[in-house]
Gaussian input, Z-matrix of N, CA and C with variables (Angstrom, degrees):
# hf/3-21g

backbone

0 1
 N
 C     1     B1
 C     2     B2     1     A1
 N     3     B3     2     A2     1     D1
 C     4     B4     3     A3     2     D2
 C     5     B5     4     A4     3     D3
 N     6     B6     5     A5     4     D4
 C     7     B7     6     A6     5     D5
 C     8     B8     7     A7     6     D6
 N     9     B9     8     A8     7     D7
 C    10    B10     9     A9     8     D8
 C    11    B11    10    A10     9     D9
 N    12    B12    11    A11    10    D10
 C    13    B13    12    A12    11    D11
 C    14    B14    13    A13    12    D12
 N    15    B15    14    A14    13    D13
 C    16    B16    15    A15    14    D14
 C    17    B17    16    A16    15    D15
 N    18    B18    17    A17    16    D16
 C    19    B19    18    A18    17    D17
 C    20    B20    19    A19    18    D18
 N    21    B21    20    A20    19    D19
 C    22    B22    21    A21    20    D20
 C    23    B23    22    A22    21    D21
 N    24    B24    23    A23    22    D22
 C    25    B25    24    A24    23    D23
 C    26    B26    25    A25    24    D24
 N    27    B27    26    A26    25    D25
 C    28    B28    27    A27    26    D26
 C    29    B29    28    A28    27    D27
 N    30    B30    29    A29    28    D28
 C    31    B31    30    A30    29    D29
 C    32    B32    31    A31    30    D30
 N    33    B33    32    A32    31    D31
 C    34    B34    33    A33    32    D32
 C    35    B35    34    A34    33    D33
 N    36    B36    35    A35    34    D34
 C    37    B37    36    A36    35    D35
 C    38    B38    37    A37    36    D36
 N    39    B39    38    A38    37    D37
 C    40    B40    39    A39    38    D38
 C    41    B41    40    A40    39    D39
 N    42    B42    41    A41    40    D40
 C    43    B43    42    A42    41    D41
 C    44    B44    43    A43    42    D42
 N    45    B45    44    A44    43    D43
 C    46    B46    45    A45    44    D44
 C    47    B47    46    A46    45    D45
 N    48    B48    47    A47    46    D46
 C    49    B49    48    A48    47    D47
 C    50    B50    49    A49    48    D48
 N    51    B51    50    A50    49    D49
 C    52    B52    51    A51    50    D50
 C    53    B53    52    A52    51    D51
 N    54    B54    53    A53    52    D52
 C    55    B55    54    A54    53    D53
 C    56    B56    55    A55    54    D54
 N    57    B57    56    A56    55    D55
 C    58    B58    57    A57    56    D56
 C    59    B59    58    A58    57    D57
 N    60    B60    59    A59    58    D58
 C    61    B61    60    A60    59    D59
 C    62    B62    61    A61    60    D60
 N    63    B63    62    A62    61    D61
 C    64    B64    63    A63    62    D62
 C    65    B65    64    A64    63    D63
 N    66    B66    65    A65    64    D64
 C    67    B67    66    A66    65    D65
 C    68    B68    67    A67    66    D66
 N    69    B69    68    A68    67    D67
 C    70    B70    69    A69    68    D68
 C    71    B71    70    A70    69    D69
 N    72    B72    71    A71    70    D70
 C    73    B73    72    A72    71    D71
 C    74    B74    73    A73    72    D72
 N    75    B75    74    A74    73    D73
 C    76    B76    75    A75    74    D74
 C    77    B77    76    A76    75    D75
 N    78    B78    77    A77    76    D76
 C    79    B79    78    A78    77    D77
 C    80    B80    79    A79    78    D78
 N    81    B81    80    A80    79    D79
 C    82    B82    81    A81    80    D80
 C    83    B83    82    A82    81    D81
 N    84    B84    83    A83    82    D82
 C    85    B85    84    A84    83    D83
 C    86    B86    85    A85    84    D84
 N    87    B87    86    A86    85    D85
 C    88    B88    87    A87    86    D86
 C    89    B89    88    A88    87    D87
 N    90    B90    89    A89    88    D88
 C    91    B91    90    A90    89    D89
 C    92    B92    91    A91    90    D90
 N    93    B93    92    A92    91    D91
 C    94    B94    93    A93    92    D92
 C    95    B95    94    A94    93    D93
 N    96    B96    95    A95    94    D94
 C    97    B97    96    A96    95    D95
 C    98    B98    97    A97    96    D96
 N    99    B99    98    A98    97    D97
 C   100   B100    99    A99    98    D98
 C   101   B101   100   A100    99    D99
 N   102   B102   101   A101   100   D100
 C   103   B103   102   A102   101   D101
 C   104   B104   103   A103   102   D102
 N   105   B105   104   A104   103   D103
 C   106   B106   105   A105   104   D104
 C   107   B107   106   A106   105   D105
 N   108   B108   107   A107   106   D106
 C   109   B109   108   A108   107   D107
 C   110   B110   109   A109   108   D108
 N   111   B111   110   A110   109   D109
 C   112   B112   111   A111   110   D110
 C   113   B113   112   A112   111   D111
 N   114   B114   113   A113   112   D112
 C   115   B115   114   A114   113   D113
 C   116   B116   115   A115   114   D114
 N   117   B117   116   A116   115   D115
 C   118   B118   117   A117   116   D116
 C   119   B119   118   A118   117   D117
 N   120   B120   119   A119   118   D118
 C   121   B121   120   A120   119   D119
 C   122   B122   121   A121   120   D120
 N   123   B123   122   A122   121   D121
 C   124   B124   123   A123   122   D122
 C   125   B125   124   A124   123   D123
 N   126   B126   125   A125   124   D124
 C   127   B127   126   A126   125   D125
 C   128   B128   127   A127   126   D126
 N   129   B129   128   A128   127   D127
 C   130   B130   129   A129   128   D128
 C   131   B131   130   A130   129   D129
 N   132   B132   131   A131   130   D130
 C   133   B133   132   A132   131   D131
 C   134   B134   133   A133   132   D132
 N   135   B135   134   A134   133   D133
 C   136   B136   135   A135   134   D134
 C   137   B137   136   A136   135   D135
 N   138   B138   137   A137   136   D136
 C   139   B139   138   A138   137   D137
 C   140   B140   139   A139   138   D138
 N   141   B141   140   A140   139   D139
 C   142   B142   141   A141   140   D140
 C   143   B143   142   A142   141   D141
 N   144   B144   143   A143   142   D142
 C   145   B145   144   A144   143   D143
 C   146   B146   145   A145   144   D144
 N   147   B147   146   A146   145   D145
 C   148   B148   147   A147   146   D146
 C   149   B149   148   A148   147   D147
 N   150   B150   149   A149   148   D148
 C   151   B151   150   A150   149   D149
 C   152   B152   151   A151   150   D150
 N   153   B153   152   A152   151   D151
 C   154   B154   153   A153   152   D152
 C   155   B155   154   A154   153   D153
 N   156   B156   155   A155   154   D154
 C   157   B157   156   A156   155   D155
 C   158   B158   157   A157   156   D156
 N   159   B159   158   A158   157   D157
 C   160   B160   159   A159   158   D158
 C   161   B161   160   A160   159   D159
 N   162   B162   161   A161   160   D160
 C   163   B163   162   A162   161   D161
 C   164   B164   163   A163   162   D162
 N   165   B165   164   A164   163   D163
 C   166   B166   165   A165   164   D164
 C   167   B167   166   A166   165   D165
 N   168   B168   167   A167   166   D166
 C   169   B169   168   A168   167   D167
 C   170   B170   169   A169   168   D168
 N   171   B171   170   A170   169   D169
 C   172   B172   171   A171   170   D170
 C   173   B173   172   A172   171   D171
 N   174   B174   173   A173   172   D172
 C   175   B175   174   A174   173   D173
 C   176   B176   175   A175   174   D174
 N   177   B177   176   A176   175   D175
 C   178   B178   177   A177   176   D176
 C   179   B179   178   A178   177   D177
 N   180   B180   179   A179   178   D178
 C   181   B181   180   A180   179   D179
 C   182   B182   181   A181   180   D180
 N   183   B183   182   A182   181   D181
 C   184   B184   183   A183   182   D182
 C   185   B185   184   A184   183   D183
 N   186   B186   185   A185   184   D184
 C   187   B187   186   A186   185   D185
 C   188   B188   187   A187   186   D186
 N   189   B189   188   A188   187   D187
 C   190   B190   189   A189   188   D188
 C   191   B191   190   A190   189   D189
 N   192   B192   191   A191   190   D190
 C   193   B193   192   A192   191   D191
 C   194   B194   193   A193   192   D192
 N   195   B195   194   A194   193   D193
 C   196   B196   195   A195   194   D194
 C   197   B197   196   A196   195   D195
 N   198   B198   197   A197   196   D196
 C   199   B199   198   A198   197   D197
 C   200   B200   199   A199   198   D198
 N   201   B201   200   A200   199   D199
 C   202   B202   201   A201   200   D200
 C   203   B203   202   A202   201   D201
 N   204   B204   203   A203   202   D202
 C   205   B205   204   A204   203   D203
 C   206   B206   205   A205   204   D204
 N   207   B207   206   A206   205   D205
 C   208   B208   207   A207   206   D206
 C   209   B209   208   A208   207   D207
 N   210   B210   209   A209   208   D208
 C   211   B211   210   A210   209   D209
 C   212   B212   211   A211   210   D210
 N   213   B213   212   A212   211   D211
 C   214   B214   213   A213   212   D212
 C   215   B215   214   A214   213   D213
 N   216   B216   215   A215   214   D214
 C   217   B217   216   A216   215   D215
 C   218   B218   217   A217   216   D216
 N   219   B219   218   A218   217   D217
 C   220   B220   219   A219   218   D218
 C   221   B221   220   A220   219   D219
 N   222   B222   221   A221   220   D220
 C   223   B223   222   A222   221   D221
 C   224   B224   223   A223   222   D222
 N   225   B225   224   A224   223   D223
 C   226   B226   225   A225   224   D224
 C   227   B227   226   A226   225   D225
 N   228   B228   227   A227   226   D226
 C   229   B229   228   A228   227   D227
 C   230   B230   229   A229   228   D228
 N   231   B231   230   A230   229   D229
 C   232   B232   231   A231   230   D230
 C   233   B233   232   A232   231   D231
 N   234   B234   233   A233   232   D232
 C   235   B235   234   A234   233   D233
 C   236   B236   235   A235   234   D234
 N   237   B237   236   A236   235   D235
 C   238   B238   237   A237   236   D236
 C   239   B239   238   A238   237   D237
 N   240   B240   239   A239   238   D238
 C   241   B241   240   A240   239   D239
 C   242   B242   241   A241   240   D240
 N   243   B243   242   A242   241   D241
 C   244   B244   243   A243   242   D242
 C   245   B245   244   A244   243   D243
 N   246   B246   245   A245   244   D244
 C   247   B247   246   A246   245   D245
 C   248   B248   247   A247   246   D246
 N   249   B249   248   A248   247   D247
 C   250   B250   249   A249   248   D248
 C   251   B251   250   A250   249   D249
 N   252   B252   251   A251   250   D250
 C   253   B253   252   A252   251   D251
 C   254   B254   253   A253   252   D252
 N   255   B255   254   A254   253   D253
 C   256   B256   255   A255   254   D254
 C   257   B257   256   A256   255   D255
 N   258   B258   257   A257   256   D256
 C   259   B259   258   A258   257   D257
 C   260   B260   259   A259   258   D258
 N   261   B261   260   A260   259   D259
 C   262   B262   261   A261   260   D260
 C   263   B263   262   A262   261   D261
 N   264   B264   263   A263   262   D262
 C   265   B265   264   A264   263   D263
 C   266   B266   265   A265   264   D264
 N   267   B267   266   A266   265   D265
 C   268   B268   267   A267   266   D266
 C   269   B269   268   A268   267   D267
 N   270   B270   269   A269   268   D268
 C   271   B271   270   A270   269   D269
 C   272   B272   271   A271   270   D270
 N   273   B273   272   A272   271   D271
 C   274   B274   273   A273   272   D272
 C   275   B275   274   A274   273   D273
 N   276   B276   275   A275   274   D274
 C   277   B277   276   A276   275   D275
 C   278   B278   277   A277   276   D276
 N   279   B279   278   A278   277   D277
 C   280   B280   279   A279   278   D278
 C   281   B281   280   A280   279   D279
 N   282   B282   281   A281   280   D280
 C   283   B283   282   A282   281   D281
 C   284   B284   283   A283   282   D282
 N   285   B285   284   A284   283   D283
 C   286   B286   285   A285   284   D284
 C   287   B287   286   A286   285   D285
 N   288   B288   287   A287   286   D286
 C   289   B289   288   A288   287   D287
 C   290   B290   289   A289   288   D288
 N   291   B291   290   A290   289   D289
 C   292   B292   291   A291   290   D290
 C   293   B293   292   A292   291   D291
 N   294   B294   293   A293   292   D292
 C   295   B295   294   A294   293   D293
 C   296   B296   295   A295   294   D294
 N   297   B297   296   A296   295   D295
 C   298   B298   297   A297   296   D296
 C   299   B299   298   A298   297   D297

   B1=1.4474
   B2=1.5344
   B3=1.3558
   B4=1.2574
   B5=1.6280
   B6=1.3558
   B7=1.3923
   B8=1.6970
   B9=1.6908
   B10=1.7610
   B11=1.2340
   B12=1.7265
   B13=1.5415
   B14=1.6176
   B15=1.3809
   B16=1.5509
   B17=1.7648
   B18=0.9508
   B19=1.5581
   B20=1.6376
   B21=1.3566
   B22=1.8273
   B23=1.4775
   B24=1.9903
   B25=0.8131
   B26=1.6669
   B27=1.2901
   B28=1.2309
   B29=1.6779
   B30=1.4473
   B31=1.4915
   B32=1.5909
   B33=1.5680
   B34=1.0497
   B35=1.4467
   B36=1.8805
   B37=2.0868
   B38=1.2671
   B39=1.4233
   B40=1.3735
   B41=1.0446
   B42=2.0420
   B43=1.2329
   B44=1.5500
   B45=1.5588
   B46=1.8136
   B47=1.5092
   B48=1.4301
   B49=1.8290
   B50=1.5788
   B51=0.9695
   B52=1.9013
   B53=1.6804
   B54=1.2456
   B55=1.2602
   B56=1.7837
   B57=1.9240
   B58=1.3540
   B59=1.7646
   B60=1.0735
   B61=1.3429
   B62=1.2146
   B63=1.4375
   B64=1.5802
   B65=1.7749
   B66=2.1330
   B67=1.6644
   B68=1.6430
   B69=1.2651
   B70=1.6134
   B71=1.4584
   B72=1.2061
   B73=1.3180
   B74=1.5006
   B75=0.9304
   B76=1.4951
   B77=1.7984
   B78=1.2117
   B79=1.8274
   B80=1.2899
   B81=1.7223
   B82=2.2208
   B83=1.7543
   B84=1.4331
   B85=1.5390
   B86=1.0252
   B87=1.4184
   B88=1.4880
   B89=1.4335
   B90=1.3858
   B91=1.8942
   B92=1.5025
   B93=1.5880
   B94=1.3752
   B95=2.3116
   B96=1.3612
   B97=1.8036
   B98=1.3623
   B99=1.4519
   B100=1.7478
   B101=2.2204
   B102=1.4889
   B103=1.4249
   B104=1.1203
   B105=1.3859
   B106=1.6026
   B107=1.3869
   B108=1.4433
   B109=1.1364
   B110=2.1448
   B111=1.2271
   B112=1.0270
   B113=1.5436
   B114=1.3547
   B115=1.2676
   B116=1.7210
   B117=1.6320
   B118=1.5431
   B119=1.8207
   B120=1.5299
   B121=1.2875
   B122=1.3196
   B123=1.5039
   B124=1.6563
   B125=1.4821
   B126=1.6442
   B127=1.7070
   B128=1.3563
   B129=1.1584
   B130=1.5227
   B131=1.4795
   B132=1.6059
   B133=1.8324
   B134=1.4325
   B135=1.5373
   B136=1.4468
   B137=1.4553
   B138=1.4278
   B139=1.3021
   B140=1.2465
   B141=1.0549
   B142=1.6563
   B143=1.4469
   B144=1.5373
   B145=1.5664
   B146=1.5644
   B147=1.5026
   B148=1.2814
   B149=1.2018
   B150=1.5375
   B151=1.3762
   B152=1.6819
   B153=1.5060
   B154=1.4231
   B155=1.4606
   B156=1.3746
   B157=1.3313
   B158=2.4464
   B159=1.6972
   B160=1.9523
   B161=1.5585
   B162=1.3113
   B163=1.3608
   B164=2.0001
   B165=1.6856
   B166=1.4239
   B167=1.5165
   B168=1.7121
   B169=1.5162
   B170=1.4496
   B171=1.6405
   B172=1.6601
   B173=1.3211
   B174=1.5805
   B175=1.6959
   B176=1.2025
   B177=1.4100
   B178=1.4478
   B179=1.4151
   B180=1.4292
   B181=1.3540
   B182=1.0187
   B183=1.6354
   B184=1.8410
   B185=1.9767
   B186=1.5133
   B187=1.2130
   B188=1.4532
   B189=1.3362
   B190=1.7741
   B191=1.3083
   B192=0.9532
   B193=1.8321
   B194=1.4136
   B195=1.1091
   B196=1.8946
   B197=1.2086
   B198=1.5168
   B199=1.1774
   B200=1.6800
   B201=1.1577
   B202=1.8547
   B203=1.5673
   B204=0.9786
   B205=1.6702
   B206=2.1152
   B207=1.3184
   B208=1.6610
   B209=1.3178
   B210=1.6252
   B211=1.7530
   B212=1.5382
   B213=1.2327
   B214=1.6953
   B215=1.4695
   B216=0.9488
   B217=1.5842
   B218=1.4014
   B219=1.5198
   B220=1.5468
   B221=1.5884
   B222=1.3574
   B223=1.0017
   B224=1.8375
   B225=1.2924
   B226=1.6358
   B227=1.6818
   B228=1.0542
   B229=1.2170
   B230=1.6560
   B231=1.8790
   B232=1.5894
   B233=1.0422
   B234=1.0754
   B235=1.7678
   B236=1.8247
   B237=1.6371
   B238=1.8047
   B239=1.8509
   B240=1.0949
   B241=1.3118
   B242=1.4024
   B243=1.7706
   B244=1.4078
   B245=1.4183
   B246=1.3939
   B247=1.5189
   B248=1.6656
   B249=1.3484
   B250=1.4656
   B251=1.4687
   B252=1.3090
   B253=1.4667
   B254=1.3463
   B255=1.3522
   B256=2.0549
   B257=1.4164
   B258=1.4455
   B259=1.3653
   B260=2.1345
   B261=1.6349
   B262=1.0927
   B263=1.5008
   B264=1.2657
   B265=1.5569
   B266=1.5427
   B267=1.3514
   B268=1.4227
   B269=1.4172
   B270=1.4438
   B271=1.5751
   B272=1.6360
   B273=1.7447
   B274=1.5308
   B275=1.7509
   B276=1.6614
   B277=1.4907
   B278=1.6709
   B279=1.6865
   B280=1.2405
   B281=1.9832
   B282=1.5771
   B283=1.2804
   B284=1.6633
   B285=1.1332
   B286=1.4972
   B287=1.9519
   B288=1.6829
   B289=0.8972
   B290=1.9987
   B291=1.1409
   B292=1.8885
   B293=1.5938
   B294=1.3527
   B295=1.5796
   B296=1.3695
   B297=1.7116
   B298=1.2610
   B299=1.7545
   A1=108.45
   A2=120.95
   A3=115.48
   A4=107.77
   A5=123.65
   A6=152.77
   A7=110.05
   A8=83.09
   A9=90.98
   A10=105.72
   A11=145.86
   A12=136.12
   A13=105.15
   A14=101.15
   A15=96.56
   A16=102.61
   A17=104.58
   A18=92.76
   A19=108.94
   A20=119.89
   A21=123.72
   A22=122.16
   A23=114.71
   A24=126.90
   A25=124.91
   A26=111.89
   A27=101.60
   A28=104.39
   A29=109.51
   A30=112.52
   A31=109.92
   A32=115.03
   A33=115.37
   A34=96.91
   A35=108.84
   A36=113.68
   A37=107.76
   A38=109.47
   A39=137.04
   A40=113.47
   A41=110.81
   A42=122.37
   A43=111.69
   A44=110.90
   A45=130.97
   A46=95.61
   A47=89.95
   A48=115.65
   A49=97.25
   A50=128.34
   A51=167.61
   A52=110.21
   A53=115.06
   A54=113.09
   A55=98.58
   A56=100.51
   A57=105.13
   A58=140.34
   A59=97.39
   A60=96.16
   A61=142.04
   A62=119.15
   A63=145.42
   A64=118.53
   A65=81.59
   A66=91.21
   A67=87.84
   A68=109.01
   A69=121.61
   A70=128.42
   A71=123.22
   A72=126.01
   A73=127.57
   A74=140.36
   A75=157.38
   A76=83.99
   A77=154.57
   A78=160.11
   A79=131.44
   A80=86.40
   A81=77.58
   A82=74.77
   A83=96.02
   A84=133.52
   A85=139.11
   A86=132.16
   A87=128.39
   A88=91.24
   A89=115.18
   A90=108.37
   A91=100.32
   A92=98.06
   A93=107.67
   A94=69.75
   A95=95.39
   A96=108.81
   A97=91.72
   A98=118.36
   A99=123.02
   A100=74.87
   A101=86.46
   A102=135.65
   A103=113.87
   A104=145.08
   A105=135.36
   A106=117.23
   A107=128.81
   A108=141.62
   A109=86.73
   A110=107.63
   A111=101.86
   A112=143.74
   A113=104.42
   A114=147.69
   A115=98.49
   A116=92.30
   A117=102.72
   A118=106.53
   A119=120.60
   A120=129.01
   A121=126.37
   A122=126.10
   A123=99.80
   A124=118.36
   A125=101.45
   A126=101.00
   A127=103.79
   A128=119.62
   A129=146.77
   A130=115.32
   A131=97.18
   A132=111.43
   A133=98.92
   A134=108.34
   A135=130.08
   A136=107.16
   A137=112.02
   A138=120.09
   A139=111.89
   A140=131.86
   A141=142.41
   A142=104.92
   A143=117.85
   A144=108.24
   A145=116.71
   A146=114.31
   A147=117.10
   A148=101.46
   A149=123.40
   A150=129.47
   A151=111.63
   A152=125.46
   A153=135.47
   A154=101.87
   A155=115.61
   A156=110.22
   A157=83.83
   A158=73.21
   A159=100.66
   A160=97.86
   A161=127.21
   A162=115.57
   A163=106.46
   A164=102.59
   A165=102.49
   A166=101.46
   A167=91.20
   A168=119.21
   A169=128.95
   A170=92.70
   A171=111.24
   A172=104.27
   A173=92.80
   A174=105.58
   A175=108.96
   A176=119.54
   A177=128.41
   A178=98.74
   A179=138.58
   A180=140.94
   A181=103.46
   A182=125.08
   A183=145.03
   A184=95.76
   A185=109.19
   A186=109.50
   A187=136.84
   A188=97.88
   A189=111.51
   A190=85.92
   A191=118.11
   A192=106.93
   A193=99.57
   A194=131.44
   A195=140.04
   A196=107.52
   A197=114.80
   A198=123.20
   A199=122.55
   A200=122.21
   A201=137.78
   A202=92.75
   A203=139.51
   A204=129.65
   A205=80.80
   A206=86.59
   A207=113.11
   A208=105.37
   A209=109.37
   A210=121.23
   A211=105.39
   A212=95.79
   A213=111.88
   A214=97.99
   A215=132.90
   A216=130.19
   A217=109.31
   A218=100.46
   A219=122.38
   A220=100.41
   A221=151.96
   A222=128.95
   A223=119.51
   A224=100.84
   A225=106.51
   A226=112.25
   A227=117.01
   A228=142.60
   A229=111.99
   A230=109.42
   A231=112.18
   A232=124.30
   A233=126.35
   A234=131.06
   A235=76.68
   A236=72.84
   A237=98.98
   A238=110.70
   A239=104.70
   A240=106.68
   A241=138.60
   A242=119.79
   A243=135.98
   A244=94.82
   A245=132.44
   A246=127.41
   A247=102.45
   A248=112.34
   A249=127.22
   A250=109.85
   A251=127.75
   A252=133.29
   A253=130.88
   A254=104.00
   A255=114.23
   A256=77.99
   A257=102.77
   A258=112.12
   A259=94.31
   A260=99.71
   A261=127.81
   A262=111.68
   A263=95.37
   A264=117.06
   A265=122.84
   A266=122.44
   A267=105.92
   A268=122.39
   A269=121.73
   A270=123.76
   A271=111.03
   A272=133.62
   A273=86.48
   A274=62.83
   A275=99.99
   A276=117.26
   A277=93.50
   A278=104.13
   A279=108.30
   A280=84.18
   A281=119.95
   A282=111.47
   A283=106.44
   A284=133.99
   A285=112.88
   A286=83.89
   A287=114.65
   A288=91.12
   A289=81.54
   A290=111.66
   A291=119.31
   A292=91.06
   A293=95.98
   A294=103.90
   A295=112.40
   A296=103.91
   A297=82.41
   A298=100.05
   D1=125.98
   D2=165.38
   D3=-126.90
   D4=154.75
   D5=-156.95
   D6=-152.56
   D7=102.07
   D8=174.83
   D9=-58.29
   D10=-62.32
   D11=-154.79
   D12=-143.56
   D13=110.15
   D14=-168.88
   D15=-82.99
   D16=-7.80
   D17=-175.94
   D18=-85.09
   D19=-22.84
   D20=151.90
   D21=-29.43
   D22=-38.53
   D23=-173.60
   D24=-85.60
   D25=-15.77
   D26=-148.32
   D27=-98.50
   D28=165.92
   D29=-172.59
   D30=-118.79
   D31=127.37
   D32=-172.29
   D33=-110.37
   D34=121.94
   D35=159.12
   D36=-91.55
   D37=162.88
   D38=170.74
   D39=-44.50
   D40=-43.00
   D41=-148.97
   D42=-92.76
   D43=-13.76
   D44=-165.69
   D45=146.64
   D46=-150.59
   D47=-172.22
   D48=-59.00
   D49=161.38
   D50=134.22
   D51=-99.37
   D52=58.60
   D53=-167.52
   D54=-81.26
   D55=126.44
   D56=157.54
   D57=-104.86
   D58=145.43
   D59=-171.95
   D60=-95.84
   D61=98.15
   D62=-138.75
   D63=-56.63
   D64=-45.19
   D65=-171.74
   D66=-177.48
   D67=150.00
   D68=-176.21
   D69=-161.70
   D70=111.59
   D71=-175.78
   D72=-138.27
   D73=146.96
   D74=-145.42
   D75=-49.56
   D76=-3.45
   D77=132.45
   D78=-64.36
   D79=-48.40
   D80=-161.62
   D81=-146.75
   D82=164.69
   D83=141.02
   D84=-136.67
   D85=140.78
   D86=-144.58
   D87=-134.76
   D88=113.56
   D89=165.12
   D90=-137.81
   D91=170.20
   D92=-146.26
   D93=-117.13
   D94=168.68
   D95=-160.50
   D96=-158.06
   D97=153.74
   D98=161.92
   D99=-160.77
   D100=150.22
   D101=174.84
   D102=-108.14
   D103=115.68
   D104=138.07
   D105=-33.89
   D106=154.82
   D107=176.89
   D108=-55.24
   D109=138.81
   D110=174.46
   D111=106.14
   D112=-53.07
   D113=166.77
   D114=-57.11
   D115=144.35
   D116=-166.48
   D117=-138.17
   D118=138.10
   D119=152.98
   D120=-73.28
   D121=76.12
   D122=-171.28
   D123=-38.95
   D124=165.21
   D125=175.14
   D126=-79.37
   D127=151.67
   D128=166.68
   D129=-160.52
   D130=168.25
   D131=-173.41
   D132=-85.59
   D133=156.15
   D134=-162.77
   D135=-135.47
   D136=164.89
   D137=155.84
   D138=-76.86
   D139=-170.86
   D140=143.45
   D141=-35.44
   D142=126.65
   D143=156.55
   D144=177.69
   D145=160.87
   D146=-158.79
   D147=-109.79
   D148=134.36
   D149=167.95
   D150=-101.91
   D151=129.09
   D152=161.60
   D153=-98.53
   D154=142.72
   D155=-174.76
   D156=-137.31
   D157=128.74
   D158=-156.12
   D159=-105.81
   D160=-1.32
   D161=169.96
   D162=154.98
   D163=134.62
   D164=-157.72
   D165=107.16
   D166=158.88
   D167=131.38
   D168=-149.51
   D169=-172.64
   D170=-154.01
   D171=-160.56
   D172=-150.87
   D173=-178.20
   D174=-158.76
   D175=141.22
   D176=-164.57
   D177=-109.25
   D178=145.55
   D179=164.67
   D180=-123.47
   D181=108.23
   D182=-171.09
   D183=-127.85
   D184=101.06
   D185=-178.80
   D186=50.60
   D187=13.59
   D188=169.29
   D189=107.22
   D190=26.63
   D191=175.24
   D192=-108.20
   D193=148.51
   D194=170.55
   D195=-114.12
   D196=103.27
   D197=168.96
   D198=-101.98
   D199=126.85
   D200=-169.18
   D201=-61.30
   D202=131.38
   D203=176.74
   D204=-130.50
   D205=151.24
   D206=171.25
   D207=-142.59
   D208=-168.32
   D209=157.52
   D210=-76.86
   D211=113.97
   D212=159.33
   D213=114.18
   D214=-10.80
   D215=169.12
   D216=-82.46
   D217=142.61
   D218=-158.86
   D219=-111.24
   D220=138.07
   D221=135.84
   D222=-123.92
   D223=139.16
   D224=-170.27
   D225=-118.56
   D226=120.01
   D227=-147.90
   D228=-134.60
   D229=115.15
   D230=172.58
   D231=-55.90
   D232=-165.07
   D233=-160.44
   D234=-123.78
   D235=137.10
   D236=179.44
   D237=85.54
   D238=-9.41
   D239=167.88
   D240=-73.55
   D241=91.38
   D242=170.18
   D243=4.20
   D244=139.96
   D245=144.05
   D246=-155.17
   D247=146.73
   D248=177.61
   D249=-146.17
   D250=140.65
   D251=154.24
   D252=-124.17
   D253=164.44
   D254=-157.86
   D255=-144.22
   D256=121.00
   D257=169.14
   D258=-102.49
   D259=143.48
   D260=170.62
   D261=-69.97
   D262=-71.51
   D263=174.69
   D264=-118.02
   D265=-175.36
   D266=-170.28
   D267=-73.72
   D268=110.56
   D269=-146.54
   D270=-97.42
   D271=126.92
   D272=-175.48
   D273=-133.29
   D274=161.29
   D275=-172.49
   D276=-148.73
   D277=157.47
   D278=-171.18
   D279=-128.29
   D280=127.85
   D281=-172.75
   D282=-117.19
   D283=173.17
   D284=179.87
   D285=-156.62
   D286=130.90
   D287=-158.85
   D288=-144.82
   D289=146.50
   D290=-175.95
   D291=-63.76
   D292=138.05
   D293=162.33
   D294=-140.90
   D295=38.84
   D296=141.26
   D297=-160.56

């Protein structure tokens, strides 16, 4: 699958993420997310998974750690690992994460 501009794609709610879902198989899933300026992920536990962050910033919370996320910052994160985000500005990230 290739995708000229993922940020064309993505859907922003009132309520948080509209996360869509790119591609998925009995391993991974890959969906694409945008945040309002403002708008927050509570923290919770995860599988394994990689965050691309495609335009905006924010802040990532990975085990009490605060990480600055922008465009072009990556963050990769174990399975079972706390994570939450606070978008600054309008944030959109593409995450791909093991499911199984």
């Amino acid at each position: 699958m290739r995708i000229e501009d993922l940020t064309k794609n993505v859907n922003f709610g009132t309520q948080g993420t509209q996360p869509q879902t790119f591609a998925e198989d009995e391993h991974l899933k890959v969906i694409l997310a945008g945040l309002e300026a403002g708008q927050t992920i509570p923290v919770h536990p995860e599988g394994s998974s990689v965050y691309y962050f495609l335009e905006g910033s924010g802040r990532m919370h990975v085990d009490g750690t605060v990480i600055a996320v922008t465009k072009g910052v990556t963050v990769i994160m174990p399975k079972g690992a706390k994570r939450g985000l606070e978008a600054d500005t309008r944030l959109v990230f593409l995450a791909a994460a093991a499911t199984a």
